[in-house]
N, CA, C and O of each residue as an XYZ file, in Angstrom:
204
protein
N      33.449     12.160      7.685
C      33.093     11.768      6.337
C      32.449     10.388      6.309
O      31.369     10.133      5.778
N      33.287      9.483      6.979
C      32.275      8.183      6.963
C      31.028      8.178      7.652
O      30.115      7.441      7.282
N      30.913      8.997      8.691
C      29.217      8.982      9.280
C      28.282      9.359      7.903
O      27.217      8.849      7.554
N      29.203     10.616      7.143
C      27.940     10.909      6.085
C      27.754      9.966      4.962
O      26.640      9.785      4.471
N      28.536      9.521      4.652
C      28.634      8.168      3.897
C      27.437      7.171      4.390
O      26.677      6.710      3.538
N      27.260      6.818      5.860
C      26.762      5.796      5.922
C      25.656      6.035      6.046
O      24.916      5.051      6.050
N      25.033      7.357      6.199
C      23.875      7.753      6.328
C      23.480      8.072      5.216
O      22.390      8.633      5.326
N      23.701      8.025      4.531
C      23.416      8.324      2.673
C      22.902      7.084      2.123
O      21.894      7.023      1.419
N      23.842      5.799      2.566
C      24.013      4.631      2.285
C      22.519      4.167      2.946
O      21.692      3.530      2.294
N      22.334      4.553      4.214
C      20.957      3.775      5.113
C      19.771      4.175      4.129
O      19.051      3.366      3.543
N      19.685      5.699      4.039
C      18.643      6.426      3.053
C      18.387      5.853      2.210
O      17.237      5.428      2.098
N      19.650      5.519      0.959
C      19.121      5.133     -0.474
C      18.784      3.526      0.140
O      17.670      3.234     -0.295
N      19.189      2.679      0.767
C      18.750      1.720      1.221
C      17.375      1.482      1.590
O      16.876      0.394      1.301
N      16.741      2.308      2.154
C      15.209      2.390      2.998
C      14.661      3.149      1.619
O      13.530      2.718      1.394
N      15.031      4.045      0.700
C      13.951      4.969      0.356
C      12.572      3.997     -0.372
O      11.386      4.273     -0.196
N      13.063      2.894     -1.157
C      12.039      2.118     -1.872
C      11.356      1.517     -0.422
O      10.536      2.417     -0.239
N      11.254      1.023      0.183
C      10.284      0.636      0.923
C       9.344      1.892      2.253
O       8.508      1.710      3.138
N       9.980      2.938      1.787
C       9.009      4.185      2.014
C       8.417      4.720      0.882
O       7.236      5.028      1.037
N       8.906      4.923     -0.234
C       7.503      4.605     -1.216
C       6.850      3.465     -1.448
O       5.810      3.571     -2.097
N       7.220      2.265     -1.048
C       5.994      1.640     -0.977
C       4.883      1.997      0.041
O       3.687      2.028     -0.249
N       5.309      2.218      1.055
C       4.721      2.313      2.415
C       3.502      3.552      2.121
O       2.325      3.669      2.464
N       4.367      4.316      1.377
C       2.785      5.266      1.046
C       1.936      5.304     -0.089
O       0.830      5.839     -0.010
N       2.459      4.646     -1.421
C       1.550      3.962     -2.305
C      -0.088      2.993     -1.791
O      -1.296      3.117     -1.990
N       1.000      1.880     -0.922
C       0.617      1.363     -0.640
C      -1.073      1.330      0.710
O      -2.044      0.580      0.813
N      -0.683      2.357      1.336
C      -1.957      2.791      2.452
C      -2.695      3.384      1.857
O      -3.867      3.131      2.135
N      -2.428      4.578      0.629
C      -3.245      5.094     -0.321
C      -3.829      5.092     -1.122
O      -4.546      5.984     -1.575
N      -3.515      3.415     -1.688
C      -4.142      2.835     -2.888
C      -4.586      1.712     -2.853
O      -4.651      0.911     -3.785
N      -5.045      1.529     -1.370
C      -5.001     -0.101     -1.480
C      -6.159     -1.153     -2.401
O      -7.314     -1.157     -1.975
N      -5.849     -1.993     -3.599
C      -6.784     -2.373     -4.226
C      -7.246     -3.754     -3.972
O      -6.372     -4.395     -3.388
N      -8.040     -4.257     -4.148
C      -8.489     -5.877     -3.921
C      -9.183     -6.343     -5.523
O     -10.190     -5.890     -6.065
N      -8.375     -7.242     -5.934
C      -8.820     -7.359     -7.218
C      -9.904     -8.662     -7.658
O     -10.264     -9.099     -8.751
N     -10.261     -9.087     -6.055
C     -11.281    -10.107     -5.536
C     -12.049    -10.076     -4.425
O     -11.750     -9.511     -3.373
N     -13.326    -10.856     -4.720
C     -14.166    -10.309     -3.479
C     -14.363    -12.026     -2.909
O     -13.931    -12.825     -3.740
N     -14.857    -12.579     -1.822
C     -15.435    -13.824     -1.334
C     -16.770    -13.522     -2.656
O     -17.254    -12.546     -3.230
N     -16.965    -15.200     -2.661
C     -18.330    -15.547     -3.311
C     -19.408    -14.749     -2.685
O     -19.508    -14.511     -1.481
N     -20.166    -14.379     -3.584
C     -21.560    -13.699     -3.600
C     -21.417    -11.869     -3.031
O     -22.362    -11.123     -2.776
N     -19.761    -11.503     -2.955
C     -19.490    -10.189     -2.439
C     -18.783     -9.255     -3.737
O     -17.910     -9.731     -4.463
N     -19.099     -8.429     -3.827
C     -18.864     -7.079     -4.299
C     -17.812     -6.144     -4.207
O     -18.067     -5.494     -3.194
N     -16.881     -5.767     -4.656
C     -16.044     -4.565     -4.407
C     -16.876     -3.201     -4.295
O     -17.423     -2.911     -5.359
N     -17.080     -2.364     -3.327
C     -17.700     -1.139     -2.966
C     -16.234     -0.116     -3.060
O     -15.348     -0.210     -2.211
N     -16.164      0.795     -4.160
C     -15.145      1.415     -4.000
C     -15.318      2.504     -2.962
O     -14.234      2.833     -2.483
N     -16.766      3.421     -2.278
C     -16.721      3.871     -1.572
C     -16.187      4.249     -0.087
O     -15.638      5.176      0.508
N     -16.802      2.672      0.180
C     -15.980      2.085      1.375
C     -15.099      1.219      1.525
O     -14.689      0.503      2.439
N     -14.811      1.454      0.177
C     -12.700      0.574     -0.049
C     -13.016     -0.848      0.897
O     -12.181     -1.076      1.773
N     -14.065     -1.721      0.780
C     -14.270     -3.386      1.183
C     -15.180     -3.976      0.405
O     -15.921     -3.328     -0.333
N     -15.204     -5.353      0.511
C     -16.081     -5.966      0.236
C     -17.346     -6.033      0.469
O     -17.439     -6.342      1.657
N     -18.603     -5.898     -0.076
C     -19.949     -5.880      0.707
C     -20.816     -6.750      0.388
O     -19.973     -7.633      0.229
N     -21.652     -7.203      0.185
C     -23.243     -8.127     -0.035
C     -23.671     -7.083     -0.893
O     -23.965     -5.995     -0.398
N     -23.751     -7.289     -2.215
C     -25.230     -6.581     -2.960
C     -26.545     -6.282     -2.827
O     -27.320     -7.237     -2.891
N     -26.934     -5.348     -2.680
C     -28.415     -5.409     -2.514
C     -29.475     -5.350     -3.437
O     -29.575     -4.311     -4.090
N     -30.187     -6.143     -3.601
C     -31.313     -6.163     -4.821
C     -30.665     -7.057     -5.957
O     -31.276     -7.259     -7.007
C-alpha cells in the first residue's frame, strides 16, 4: 500500500510540469523580435523583412 501511495504522490507531483513540457514545445511564442527583425510565424523565428 505505501509503494502505491508514493507513486500516486510522485505523479500528481510531476503532472504540472509535463503539461508544461508539452504546451510549451508546441506553442512556443516570442512576443519580441531584435531591432529591425520581424516575427515570421511560418518559420516560428525572427527574420529581416524584405522590401
Amino acid at each position: 500500500m505505501k509503494t502505491k501511495t508514493a507513486l500516486a504522490a510522485l505523479v500528481l507531483a510531476f503532472a504540472p510540469a509535463f503539461a508544461y513540457a508539452e504546451c510549451s514545445s508546441a506553442h512556443e511564442v516570442t512576443m519580441s523580435c531584435a531591432d529591425g527583425k520581424v516575427w515570421d510565424a511560418k518559420t516560428a523565428s525572427c527574420i529581416t523583412p524584405t522590401g
